[in-house]
C-alpha positions as CSV (number, residue, x, y, z in Angstrom):
1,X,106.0,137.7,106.8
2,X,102.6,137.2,104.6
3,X,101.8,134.3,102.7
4,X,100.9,136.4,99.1
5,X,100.9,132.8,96.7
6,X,100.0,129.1,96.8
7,X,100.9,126.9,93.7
8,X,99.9,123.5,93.5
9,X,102.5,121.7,90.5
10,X,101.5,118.2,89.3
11,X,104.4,116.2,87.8
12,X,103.8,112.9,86.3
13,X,106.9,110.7,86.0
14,X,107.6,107.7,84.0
15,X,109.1,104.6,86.1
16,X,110.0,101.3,86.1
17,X,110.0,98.7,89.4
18,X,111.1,95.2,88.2
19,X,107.5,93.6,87.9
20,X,105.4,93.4,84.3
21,X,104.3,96.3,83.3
22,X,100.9,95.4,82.9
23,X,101.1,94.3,86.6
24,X,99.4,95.4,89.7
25,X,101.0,98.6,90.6
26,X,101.5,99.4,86.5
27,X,97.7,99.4,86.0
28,X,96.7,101.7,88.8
29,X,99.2,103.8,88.6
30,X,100.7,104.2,84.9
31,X,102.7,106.9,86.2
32,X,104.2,108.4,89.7
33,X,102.3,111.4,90.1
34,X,103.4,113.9,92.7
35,X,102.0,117.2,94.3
36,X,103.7,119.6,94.9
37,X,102.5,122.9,96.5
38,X,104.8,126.4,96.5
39,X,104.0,128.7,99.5
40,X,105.5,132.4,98.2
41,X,105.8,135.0,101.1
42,X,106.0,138.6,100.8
43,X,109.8,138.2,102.1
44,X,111.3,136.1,99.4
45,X,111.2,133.2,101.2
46,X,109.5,130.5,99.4
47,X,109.0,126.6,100.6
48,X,107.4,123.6,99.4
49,X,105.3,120.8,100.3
50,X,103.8,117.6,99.0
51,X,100.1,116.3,99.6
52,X,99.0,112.8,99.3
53,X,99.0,111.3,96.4
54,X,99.4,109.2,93.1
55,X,96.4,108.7,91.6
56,X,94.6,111.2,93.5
57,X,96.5,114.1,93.2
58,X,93.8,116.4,91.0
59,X,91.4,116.0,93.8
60,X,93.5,117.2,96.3
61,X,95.1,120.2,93.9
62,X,91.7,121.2,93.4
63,X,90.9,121.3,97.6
64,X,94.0,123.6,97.5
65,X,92.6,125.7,94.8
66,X,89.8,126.4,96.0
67,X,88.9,125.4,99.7
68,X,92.7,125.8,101.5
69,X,94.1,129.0,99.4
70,X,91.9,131.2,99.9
71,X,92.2,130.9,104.3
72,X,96.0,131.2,103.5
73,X,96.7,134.1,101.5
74,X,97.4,137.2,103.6
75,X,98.2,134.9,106.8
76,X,100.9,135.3,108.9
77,X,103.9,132.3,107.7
78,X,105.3,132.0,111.1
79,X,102.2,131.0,112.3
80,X,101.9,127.5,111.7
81,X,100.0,126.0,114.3
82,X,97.5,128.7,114.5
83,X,96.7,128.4,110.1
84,X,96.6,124.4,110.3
85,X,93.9,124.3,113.5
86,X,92.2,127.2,111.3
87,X,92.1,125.3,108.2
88,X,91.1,122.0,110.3
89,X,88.2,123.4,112.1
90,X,87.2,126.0,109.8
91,X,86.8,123.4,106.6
92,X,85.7,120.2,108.8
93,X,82.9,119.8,107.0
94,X,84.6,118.7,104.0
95,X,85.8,115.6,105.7
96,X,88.7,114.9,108.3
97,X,90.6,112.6,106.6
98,X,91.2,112.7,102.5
99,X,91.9,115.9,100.0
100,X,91.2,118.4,102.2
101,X,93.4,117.2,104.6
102,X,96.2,115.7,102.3
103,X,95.5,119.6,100.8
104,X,96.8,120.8,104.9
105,X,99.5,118.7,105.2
106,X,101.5,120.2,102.0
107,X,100.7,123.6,103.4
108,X,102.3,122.9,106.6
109,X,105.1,121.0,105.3
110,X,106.0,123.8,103.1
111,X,105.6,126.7,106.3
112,X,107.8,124.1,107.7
113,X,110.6,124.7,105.4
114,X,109.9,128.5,105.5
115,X,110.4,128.5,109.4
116,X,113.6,126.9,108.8
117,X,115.2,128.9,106.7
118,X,114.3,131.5,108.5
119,X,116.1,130.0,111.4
120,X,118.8,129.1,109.8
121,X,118.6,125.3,111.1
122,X,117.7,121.8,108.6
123,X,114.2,121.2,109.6
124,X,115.4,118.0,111.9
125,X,117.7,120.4,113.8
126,X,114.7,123.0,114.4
127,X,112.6,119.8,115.5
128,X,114.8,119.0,118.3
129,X,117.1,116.8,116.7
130,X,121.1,116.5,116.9
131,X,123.1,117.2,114.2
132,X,123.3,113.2,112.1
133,X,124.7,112.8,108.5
134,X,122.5,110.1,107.5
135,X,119.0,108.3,108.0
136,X,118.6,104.3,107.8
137,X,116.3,103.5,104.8
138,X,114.1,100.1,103.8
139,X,113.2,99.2,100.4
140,X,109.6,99.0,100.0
141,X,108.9,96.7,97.3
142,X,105.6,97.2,95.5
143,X,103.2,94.6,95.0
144,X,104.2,91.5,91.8
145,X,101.8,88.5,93.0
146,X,104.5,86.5,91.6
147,X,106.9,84.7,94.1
148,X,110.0,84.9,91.6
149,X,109.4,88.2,91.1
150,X,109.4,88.8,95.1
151,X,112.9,86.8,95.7
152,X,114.9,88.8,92.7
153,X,113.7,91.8,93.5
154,X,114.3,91.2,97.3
155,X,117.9,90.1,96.4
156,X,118.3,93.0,94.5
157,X,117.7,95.5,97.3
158,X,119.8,93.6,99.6
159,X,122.2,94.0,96.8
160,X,122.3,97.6,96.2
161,X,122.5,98.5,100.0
162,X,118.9,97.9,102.2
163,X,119.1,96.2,105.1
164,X,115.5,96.1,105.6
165,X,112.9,95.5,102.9
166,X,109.3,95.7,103.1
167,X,106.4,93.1,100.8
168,X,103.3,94.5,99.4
169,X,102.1,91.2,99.0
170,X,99.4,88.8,100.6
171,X,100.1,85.1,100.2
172,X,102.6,82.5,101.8
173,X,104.3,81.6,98.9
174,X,105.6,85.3,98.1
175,X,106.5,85.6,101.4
176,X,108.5,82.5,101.9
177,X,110.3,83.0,98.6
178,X,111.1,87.1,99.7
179,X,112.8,85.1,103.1
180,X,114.5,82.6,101.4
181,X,116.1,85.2,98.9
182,X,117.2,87.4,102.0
183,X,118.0,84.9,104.4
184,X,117.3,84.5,108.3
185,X,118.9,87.6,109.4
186,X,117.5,90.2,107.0
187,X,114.3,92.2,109.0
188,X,111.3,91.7,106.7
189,X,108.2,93.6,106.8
190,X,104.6,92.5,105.3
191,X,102.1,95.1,104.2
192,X,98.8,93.2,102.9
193,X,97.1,96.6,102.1
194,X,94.1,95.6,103.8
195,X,93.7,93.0,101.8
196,X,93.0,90.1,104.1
197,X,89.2,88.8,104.8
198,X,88.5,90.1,108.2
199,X,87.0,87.3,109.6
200,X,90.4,85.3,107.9
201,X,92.7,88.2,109.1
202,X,93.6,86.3,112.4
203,X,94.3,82.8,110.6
204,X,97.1,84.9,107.5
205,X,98.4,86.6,110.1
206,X,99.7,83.2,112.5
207,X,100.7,81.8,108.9
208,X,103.3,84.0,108.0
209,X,104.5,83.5,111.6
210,X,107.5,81.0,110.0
211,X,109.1,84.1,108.2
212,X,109.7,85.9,111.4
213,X,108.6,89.7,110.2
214,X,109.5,92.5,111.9
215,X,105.6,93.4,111.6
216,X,102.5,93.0,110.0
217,X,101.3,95.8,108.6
218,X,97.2,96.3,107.9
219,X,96.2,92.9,108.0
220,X,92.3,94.3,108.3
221,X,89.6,95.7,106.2
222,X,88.4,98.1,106.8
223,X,91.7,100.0,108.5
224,X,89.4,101.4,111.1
225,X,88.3,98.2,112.7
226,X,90.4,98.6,115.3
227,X,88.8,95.8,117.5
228,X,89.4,93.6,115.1
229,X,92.9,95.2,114.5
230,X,93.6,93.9,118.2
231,X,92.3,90.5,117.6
232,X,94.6,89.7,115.0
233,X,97.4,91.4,117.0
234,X,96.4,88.8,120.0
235,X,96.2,85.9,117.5
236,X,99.9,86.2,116.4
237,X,103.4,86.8,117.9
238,X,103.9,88.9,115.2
239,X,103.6,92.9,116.1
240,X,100.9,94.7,114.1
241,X,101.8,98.3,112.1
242,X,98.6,100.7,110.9
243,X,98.4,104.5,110.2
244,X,98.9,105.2,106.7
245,X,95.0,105.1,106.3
246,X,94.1,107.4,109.5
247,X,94.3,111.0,109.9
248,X,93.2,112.3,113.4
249,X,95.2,112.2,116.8
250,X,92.1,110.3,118.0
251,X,92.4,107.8,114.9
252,X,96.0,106.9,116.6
253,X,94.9,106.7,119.7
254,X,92.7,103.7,119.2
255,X,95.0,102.3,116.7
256,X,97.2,101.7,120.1
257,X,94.8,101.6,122.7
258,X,92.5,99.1,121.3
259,X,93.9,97.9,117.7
260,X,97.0,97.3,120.0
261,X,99.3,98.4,117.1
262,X,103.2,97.8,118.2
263,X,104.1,100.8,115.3
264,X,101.9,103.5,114.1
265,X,102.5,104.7,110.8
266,X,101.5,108.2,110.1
267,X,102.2,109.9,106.4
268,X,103.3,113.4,107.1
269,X,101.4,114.1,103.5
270,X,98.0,112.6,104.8
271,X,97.5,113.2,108.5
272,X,98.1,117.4,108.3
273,X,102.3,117.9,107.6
274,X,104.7,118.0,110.0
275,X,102.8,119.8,112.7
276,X,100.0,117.2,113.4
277,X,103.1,114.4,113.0
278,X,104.7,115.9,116.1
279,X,101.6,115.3,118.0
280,X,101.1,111.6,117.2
281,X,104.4,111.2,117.6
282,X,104.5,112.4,121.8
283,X,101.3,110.7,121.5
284,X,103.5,107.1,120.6
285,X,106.1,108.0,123.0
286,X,104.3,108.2,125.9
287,X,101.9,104.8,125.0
288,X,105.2,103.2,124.5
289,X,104.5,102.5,121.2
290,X,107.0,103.1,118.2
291,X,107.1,105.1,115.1
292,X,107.4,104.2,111.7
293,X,106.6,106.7,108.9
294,X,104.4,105.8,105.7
295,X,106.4,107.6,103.4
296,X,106.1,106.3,99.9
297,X,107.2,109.4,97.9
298,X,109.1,111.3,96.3
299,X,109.0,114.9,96.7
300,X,108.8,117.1,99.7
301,X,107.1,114.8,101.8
302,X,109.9,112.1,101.5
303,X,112.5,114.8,102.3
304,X,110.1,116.0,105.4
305,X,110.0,112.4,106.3
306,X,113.3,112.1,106.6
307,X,113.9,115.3,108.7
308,X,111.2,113.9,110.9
309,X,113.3,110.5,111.0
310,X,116.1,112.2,111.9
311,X,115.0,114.1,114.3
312,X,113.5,111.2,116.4
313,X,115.6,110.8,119.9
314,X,116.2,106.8,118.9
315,X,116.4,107.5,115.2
316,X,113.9,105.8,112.9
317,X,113.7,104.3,109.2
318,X,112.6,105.9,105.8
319,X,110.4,104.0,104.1
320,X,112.0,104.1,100.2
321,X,109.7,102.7,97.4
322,X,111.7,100.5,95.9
323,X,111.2,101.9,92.1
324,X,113.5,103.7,89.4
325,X,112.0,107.3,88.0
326,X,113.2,108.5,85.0
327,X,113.6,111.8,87.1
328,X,113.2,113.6,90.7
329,X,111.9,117.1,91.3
330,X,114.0,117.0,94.8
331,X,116.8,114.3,93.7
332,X,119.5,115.8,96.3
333,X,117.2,115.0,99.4
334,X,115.3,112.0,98.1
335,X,117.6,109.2,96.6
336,X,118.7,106.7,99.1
337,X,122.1,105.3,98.7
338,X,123.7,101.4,99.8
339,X,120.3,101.7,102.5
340,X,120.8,105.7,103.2
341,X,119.8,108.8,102.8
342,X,122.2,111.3,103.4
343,X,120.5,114.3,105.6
344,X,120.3,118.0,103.7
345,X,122.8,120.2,105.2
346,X,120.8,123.8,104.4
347,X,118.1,125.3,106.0
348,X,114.4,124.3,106.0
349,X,114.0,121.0,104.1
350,X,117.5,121.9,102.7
351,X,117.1,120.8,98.9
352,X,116.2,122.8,95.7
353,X,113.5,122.0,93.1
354,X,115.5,120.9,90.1
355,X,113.6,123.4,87.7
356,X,114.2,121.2,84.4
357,X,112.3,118.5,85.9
358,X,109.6,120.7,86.6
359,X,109.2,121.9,83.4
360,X,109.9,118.6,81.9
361,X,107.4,116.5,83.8
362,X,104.6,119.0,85.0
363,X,101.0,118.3,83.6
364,X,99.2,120.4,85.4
């Protein structure tokens, strides 16, 4: 089975995510723009994948176009591991983290779904998983700067089903007002987005240690400091979580061995799809370390997320950005319900592109 097409779709979505408009998230991104990437065959059997992201999107459609298409077409769909190491070491030289390889990851994602249709299985089954109707969710809350904001949006979550919710947010007084909203017993995450001063890092991270978090997560600029990653996770009782910013198997590896990272967080649409995800996730697994997917999306990286979630022997949560979209290309695998998502029952990533939305929503 021949790879013959490979069609990247940008759709740009309006949404709304109880802050200002005009606020932090609103200015950057005025819109959630998704990638999407089709993978035809010369078999009928198409799949999709998503590459990283928002924002960025045009640069990594463009690596597709015209650095990663043309190694794919004509290649053999089955062989997914042999194409990614191909496309990794053949197009190194265009950077080993970033578009090119956001630009891999959708391709394997979507050979993914191919390979299980093809086997008849959900992509979690064909990963090793047992059969499970559902995945646990957490609502990740994007960013207000505004500690009212952070309590009735926190309430809110709890309200419509989370029982976990992460902050994008990096000051005491958000953070207090998210716990006090929740209560004691609710797990609570902090992502500071690199935000903090390094040499301060250390000092944040011991004052949030009142809120009891179930982690930290990138209290250091920049993300690749990893010995001063491991200072800060020294400094404080509270465990440290880092990944969405690296890429390599390597980049993990000293994430745990010397940032001392309690959960690594890989995006399946960032570090090279599915197939490099497997790898860093034997690669937590054996350094004791546990997994938590970066998965702020909405597409087929959310859905692959899931899968990959689900297919974890000790099950693991999907990270939900806690936002309202006027639409979804892949709404029957990517809408979590009272803290759920409810696991696709077909083959491969097991949902269909809703073909309105497509047309509705696709700039490019």
């Amino acid at each position: 089975m021949k790879i013959t097409r490979v069609e990247p779709i940008v759709v740009s979505v309006p949404y709304s995510y109880g802050g200002d408009p005009k606020g932090f998230t609103s200015a950057r991104w005025p819109k959630m723009d998704t990638l999407l990437v089709k993978v035809e065959t010369d078999e009928g059997v198409t799949g999709w994948g998503e590459g990283f992201g928002f924002s960025a999107v045009a640069t990594t459609k463009t690596a597709i176009e015209t650095l990663v298409t043309p190694v794919c077409i004509g290649r053999d769909a089955a062989d997914i591991t042999g194409l990614s190491q191909e496309l990794q070491r053949r197009l190194h030289t265009f950077g080993r983290n970033g578009p090119l390889l956001y630009a891999i990851s959708a391709i394997d994602i979507a050979l993914w779904d191919i390979a299980g249709q093809v086997a008849g299985l959900p992509l979690y089954r064909l990963l090793g998983g047992e059969t499970i109707a559902a995945v646990p969710t957490y609502a990740s809350l994007l960013r207000y700067d505004d500690p009212a904001l952070v309590a009735r949006n926190a309430a809110q979550a709890l309200e419509r089903g989370y029982r976990q919710i992460k902050l994008h947010e990096i000051n005491v007084p958000e953070v207090e007002a998210a716990r006090r909203a929740v209560g004691a017993d609710v797990p609570l995450m902090l992502d500071t987005n690199c935000r903090w001063p390094p040499e301060d890092a250390a000092v944040h991270a011991k004052g949030m240690e009142p809120f009891e978090l179930m982690w930290i997560e990138e209290p250091v600029w920049p993300p690749e400091d990893y010995a001063r990653l491991g200072e800060v996770a020294r400094a404080t009782t509270i465990p440290i979580a880092a990944g969405e910013n690296h890429a390599t198997l390597t980049d993990f590896e000293q994430l745990i061995d010397v940032g001392n990272v309690r959960y690594v967080q890989p995006s399946v649409t960032k570090v090279g799809g599915i197939s490099e995800m497997k790898k860093i996730i034997t690669l937590a697994a054996a350094r004791g370390t546990k997994v938590a997917p970066h998965s702020p999306y909405f597409g087929p990286g959310l859905v692959a997320t899931a899968h990959l979630c689900a297919s974890l022997a000790k099950g693991a949560f999907c990270e939900q950005f806690y936002c309202t979209l006027e639409a979804r290309p892949f709404d029957g695998g990517t809408s979590a319900s009272n803290g759920w998502v409810q696991m696709p029952t077909g083959a491969g990533l097991g949902v269909a592109i809703d073909e309105h939305v497509l047309s509705r929503y696709r700039v490019g």
